[in-house]
Rosetta silent file (secondary structure, phi, psi, omega in degrees, C-alpha in Angstrom):
SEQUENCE: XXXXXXXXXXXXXXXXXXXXXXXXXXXXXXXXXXXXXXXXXXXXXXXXXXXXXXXXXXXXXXXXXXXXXXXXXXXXXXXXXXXXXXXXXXXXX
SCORE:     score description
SCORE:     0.000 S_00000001
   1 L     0.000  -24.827 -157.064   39.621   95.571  102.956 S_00000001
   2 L  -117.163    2.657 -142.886   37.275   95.994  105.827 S_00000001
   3 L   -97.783  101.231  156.147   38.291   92.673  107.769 S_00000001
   4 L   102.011   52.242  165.269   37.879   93.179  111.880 S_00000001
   5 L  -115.598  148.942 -152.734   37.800   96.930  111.638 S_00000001
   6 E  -101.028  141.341 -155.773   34.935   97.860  113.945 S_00000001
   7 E  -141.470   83.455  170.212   32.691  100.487  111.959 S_00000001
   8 E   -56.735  125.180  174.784   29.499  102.288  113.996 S_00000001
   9 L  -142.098  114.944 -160.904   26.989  103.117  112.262 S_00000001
  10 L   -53.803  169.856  173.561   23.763  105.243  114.220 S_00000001
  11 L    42.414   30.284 -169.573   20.527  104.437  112.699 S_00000001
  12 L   -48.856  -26.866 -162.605   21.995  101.001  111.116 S_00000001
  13 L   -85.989  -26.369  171.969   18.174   99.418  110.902 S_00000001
  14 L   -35.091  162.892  138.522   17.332  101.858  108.530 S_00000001
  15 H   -22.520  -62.829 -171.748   17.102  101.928  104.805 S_00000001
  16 H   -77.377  -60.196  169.277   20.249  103.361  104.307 S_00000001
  17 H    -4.351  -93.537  166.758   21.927  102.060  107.574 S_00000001
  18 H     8.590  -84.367  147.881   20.898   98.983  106.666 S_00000001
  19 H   -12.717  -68.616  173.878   22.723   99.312  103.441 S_00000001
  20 H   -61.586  -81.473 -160.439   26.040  100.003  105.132 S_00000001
  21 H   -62.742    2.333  160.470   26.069   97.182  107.493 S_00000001
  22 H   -74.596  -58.909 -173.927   25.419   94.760  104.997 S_00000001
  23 H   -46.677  -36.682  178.144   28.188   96.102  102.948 S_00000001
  24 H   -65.227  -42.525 -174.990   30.362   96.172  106.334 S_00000001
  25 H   -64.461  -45.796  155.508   29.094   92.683  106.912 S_00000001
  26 H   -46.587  -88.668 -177.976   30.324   91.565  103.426 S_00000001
  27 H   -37.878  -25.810 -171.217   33.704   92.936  103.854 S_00000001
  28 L   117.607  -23.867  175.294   34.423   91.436  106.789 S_00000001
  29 L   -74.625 -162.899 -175.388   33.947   94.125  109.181 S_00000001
  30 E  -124.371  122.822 -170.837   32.522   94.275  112.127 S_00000001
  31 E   -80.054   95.320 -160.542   29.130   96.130  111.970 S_00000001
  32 E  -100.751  115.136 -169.396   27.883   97.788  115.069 S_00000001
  33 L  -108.603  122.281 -153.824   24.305   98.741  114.427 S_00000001
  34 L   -91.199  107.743 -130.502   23.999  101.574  116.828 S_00000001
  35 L  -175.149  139.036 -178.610   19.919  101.974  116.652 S_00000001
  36 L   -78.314  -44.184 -126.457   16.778  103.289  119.542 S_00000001
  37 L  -107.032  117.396  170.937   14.521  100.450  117.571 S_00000001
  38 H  -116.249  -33.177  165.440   17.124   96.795  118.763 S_00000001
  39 H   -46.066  -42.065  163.893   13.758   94.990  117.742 S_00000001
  40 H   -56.999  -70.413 -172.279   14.425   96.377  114.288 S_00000001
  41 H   -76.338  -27.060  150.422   18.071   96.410  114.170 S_00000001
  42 H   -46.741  -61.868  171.339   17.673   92.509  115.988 S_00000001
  43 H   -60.776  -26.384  147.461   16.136   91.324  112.820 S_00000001
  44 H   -70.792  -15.661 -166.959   18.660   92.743  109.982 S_00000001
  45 H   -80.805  -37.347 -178.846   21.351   91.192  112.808 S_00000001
  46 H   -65.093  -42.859  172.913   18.985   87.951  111.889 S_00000001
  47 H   -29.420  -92.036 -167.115   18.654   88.840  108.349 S_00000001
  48 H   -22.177  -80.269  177.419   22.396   89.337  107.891 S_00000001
  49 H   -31.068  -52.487 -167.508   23.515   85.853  109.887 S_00000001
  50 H   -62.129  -26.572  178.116   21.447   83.566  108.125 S_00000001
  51 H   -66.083  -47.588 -116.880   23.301   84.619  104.452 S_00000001
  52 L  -156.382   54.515 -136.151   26.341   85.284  105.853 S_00000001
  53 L   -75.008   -6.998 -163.011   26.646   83.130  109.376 S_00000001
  54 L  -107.659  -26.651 -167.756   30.586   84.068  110.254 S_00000001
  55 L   -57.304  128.005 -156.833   29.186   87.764  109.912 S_00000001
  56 L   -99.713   86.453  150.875   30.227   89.921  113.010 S_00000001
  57 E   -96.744  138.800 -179.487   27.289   92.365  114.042 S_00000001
  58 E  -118.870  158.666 -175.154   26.764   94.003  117.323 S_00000001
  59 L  -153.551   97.172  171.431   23.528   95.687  117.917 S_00000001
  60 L  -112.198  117.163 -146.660   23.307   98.775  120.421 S_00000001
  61 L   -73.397  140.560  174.753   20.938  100.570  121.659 S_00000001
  62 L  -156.664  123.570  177.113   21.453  104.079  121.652 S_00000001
  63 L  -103.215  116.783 -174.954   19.290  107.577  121.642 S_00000001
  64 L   -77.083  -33.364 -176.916   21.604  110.173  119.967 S_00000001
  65 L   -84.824    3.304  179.875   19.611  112.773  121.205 S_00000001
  66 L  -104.808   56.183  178.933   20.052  111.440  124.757 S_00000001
  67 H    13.256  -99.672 -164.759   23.807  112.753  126.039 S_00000001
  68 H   -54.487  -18.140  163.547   24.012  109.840  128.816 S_00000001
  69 H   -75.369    7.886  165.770   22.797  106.740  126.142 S_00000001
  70 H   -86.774  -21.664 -166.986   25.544  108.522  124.235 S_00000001
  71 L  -115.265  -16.349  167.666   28.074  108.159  126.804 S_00000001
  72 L   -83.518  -57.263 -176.947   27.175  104.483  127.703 S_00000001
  73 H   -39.200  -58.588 -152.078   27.674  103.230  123.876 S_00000001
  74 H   -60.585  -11.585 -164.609   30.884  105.158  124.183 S_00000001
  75 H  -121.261  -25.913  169.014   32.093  103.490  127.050 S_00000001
  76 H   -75.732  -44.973  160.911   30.553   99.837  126.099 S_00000001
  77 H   -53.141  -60.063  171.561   32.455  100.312  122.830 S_00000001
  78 H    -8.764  -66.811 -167.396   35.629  101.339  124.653 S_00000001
  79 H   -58.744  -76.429  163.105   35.289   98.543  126.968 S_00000001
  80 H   -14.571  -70.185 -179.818   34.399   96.123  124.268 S_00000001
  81 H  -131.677  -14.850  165.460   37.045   96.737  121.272 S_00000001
  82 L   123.799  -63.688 -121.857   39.329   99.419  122.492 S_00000001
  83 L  -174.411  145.607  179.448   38.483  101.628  119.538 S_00000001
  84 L  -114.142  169.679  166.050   36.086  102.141  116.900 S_00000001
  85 L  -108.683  -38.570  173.710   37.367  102.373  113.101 S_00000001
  86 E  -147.211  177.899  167.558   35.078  104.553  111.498 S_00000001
  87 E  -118.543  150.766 -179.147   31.656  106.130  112.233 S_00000001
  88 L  -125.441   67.321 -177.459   28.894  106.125  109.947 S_00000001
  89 L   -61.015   84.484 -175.676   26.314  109.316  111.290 S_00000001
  90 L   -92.249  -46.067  174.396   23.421  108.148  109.674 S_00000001
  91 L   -55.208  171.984 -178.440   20.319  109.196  112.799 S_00000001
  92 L  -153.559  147.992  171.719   18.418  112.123  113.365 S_00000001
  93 L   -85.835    0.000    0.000   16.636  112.736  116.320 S_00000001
């Protein structure tokens, strides 16, 4: 159902994040865990892989409350896949 659609989701290292990009990861998709903490969100990308080793995660740092690290994701995703498929606004500043 989910298989190669690329699915951001801010604060992915989180509890809940978290939660989504496994489930994204499961499905097939491709999980981009868009996260300040990439030591954090490195280690569910480790987590994930070892279960699940064909599992497609990207892990990018981004501060939502910081306009340009808002505008670089946006332009490395661009660059990257073209297109995102869905967003998942999960952060807070």
């Amino acid at each position: 159902m989910l298989t190669d659609k690329v699915i951001v989701v801010t604060g992915g290292a989180g509890r809940i994040g978290s939660a989504f990009i496994r489930a994204i990861a499961s499905q097939n998709g491709v999980g981009v865990i868009a996260e300040v903490d990439t030591k954090r969100a490195n280690l569910l990308k480790d987590e994930i892989k070892t279960s699940n080793k064909d599992a497609k995660i990207e892990v990018l740092q981004i501060d939502i409350s910081d306009v340009n690290s808002v505008n670089e994701a946006i332009n490395f995703l661009h660059s990257k896949y073209g297109h995102i498929d869905a967003l998942v606004n999960n952060a807070y500043p």
